[in-house]
Backbone atoms as SQL, in Angstrom:
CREATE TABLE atoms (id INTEGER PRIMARY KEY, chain TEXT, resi INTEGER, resn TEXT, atom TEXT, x REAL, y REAL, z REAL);
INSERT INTO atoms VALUES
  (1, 'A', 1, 'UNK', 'N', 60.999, -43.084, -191.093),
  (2, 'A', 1, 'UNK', 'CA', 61.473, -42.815, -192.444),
  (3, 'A', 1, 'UNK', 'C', 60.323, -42.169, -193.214),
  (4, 'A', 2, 'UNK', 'N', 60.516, -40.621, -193.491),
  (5, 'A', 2, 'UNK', 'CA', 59.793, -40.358, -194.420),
  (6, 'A', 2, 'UNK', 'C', 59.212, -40.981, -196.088),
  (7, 'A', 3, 'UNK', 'N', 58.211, -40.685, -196.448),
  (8, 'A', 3, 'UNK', 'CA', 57.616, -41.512, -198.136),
  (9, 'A', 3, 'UNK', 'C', 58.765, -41.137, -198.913),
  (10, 'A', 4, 'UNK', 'N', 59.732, -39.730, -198.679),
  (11, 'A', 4, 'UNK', 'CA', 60.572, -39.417, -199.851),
  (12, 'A', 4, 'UNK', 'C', 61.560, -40.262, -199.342),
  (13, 'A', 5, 'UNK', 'N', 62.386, -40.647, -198.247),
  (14, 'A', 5, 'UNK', 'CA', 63.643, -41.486, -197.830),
  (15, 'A', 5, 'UNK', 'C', 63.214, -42.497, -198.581),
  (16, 'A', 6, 'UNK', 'N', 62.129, -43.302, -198.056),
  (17, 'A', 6, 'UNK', 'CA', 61.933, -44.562, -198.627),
  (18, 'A', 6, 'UNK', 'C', 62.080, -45.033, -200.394),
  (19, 'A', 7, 'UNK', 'N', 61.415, -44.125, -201.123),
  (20, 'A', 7, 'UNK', 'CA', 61.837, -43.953, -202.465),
  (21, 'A', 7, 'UNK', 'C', 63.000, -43.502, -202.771),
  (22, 'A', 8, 'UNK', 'N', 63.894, -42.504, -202.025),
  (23, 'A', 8, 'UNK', 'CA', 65.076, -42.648, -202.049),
  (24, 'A', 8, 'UNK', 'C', 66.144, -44.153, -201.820),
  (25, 'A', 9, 'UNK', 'N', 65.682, -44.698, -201.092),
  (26, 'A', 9, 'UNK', 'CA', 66.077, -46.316, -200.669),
  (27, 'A', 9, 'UNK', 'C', 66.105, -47.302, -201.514),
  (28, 'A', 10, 'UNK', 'N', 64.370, -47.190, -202.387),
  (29, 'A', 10, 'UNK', 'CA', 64.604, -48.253, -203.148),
  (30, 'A', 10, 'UNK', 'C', 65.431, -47.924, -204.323),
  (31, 'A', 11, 'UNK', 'N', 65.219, -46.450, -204.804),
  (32, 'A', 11, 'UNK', 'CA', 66.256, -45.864, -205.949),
  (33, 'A', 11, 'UNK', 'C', 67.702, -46.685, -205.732),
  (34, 'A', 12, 'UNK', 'N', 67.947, -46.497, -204.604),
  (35, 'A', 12, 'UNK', 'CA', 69.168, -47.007, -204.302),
  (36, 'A', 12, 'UNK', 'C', 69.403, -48.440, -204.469),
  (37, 'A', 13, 'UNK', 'N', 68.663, -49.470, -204.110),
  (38, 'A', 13, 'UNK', 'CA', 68.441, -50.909, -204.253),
  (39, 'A', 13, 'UNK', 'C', 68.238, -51.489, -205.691),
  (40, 'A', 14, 'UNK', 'N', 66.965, -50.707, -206.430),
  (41, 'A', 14, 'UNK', 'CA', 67.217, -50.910, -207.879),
  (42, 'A', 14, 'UNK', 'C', 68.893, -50.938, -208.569),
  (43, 'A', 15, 'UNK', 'N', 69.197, -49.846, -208.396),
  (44, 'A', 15, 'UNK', 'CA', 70.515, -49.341, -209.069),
  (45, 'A', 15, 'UNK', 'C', 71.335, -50.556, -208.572),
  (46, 'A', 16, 'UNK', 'N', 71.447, -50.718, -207.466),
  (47, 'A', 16, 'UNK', 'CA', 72.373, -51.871, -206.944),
  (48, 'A', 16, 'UNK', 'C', 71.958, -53.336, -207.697),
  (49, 'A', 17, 'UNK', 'N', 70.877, -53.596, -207.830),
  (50, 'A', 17, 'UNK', 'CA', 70.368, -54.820, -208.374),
  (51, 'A', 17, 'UNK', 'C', 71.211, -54.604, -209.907),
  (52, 'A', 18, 'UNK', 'N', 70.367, -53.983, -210.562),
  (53, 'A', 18, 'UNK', 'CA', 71.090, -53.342, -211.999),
  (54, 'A', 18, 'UNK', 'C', 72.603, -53.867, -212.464),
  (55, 'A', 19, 'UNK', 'N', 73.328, -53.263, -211.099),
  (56, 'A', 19, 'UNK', 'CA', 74.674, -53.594, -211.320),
  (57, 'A', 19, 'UNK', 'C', 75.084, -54.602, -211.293),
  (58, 'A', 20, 'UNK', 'N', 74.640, -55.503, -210.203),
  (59, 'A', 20, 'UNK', 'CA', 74.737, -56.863, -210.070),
  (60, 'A', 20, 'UNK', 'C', 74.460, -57.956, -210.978),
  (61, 'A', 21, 'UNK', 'N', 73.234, -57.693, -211.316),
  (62, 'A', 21, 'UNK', 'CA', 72.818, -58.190, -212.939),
  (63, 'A', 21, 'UNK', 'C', 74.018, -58.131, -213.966),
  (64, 'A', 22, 'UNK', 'N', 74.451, -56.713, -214.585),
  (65, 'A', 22, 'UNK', 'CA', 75.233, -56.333, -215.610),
  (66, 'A', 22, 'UNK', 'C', 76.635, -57.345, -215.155),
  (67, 'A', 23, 'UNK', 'N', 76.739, -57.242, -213.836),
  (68, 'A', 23, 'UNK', 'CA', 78.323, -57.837, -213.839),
  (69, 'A', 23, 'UNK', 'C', 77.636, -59.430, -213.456),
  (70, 'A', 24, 'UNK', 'N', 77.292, -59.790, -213.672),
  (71, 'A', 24, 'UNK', 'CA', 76.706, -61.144, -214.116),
  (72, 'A', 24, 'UNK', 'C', 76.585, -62.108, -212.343),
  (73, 'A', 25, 'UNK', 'N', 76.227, -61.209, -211.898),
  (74, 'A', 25, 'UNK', 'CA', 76.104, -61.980, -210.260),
  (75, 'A', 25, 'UNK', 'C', 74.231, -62.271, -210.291),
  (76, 'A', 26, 'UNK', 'N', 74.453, -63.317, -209.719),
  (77, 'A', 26, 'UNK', 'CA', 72.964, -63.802, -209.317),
  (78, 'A', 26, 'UNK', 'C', 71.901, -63.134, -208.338),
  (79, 'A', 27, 'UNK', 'N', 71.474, -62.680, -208.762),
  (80, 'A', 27, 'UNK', 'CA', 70.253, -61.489, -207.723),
  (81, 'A', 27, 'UNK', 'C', 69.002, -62.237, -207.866),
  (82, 'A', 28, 'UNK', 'N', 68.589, -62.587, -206.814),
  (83, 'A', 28, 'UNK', 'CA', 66.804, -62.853, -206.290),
  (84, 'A', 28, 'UNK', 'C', 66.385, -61.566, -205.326),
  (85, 'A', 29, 'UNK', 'N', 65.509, -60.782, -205.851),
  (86, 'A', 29, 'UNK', 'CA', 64.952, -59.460, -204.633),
  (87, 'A', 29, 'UNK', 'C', 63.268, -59.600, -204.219),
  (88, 'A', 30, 'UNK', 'N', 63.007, -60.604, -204.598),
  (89, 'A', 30, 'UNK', 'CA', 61.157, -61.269, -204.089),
  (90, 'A', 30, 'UNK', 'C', 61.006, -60.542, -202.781),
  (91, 'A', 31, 'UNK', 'N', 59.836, -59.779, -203.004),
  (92, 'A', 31, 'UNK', 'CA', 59.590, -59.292, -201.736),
  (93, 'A', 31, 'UNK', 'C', 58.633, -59.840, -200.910),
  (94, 'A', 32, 'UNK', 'N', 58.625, -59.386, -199.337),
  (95, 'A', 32, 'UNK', 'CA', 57.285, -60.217, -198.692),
  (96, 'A', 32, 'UNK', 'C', 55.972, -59.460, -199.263),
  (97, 'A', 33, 'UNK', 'N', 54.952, -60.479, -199.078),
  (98, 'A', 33, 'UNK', 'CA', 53.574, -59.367, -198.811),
  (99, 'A', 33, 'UNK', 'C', 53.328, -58.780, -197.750),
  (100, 'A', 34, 'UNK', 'N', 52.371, -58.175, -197.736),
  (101, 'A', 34, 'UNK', 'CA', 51.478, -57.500, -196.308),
  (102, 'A', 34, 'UNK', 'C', 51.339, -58.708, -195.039),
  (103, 'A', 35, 'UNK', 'N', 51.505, -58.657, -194.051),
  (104, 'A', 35, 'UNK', 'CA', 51.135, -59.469, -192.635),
  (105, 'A', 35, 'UNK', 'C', 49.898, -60.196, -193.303),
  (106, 'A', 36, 'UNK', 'N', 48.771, -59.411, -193.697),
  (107, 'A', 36, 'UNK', 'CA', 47.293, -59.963, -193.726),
  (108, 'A', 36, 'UNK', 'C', 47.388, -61.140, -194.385),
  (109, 'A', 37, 'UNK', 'N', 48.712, -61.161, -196.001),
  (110, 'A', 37, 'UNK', 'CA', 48.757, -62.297, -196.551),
  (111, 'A', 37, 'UNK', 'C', 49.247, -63.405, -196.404),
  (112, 'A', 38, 'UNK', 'N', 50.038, -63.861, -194.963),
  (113, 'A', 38, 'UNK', 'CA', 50.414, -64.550, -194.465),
  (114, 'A', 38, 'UNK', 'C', 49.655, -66.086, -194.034),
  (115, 'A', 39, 'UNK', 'N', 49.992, -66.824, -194.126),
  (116, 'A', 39, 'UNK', 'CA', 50.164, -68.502, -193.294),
  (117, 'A', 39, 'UNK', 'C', 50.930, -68.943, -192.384),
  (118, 'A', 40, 'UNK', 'N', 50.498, -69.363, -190.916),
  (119, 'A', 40, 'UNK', 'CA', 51.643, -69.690, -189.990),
  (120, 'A', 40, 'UNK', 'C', 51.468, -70.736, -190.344),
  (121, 'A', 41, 'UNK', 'N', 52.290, -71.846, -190.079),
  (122, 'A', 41, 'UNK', 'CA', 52.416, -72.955, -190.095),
  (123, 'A', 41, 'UNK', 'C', 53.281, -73.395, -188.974),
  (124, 'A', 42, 'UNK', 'N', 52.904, -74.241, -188.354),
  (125, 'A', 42, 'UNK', 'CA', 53.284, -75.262, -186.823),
  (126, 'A', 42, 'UNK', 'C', 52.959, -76.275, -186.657),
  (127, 'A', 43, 'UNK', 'N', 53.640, -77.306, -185.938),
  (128, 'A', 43, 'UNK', 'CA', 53.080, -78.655, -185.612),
  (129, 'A', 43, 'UNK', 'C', 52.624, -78.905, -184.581),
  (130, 'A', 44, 'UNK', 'N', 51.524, -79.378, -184.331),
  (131, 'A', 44, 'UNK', 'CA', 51.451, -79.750, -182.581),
  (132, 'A', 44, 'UNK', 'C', 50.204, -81.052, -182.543),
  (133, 'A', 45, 'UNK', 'N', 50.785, -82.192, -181.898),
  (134, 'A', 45, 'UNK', 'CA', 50.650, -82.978, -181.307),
  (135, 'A', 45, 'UNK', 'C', 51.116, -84.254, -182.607),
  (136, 'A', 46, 'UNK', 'N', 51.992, -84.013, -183.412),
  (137, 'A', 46, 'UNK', 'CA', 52.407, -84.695, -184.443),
  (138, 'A', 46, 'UNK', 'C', 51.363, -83.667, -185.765),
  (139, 'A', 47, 'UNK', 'N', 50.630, -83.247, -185.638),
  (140, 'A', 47, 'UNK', 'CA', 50.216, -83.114, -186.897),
  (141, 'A', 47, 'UNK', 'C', 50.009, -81.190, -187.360),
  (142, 'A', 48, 'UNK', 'N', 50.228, -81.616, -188.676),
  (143, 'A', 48, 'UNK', 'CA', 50.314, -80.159, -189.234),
  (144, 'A', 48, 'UNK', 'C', 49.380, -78.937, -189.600),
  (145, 'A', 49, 'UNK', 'N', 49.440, -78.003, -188.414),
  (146, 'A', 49, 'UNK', 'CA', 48.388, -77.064, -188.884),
  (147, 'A', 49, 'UNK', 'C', 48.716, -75.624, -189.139),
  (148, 'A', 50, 'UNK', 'N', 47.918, -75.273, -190.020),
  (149, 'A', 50, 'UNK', 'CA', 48.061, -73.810, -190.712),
  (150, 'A', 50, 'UNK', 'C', 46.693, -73.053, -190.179),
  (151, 'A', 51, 'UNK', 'N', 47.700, -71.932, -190.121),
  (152, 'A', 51, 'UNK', 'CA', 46.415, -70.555, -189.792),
  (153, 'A', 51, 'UNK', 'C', 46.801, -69.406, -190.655),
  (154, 'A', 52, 'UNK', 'N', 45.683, -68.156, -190.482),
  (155, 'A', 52, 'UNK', 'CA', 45.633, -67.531, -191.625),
  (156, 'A', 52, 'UNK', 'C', 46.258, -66.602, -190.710),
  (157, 'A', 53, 'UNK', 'N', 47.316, -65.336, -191.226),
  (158, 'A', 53, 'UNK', 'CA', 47.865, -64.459, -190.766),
  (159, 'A', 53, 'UNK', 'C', 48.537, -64.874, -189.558),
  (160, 'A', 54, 'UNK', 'N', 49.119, -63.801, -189.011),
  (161, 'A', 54, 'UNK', 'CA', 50.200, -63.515, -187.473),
  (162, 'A', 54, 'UNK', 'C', 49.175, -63.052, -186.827),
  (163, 'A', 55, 'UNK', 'N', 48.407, -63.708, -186.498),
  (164, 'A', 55, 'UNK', 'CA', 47.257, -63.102, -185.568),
  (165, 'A', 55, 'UNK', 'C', 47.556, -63.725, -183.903),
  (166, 'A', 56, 'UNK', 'N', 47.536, -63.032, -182.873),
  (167, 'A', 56, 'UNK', 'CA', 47.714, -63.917, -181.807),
  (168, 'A', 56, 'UNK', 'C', 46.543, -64.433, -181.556),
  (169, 'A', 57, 'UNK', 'N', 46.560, -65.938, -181.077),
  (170, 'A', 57, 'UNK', 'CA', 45.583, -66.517, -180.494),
  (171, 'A', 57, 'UNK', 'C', 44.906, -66.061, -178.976),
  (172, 'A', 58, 'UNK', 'N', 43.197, -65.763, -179.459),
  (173, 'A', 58, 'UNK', 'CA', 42.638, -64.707, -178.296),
  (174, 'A', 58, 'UNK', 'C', 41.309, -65.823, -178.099),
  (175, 'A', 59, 'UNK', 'N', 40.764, -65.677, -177.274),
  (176, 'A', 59, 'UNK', 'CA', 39.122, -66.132, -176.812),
  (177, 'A', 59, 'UNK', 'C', 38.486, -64.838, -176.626),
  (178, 'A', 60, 'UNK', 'N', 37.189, -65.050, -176.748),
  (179, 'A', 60, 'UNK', 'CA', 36.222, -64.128, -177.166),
  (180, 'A', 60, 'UNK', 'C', 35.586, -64.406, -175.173),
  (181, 'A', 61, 'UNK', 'N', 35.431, -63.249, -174.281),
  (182, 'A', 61, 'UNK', 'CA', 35.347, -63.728, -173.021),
  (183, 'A', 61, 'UNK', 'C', 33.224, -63.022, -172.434);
């Protein structure tokens, strides 16, 4: 998708939100952040741990 489609896209999504609003329907459009700003979160061995980003787990060899 070209930079102009894409701004064409959201043009399109705004306008749709807009409408939805006016005719009194409930719209949430929260977007994600970037990968980098991410937290996984998983459990393992009963207890809860968080890591920073979608990074795969590597060893340094």
């Amino acid at each position: 998708m070209t930079e102009e489609e894409m701004q064409q896209s959201w043009q399109k999504i705004l306008i749709l939100e807009e409408e939805m609003k006016t005719a009194g329907a409930l719209v949430f459009s929260g977007r994600l952040l970037e990968p980098e700003t991410a937290t996984v979160v998983s459990m393992s061995g009963g207890e809860l741990l968080t890591t920073d980003g979608p990074f795969a787990e590597s060893k340094d060899t």
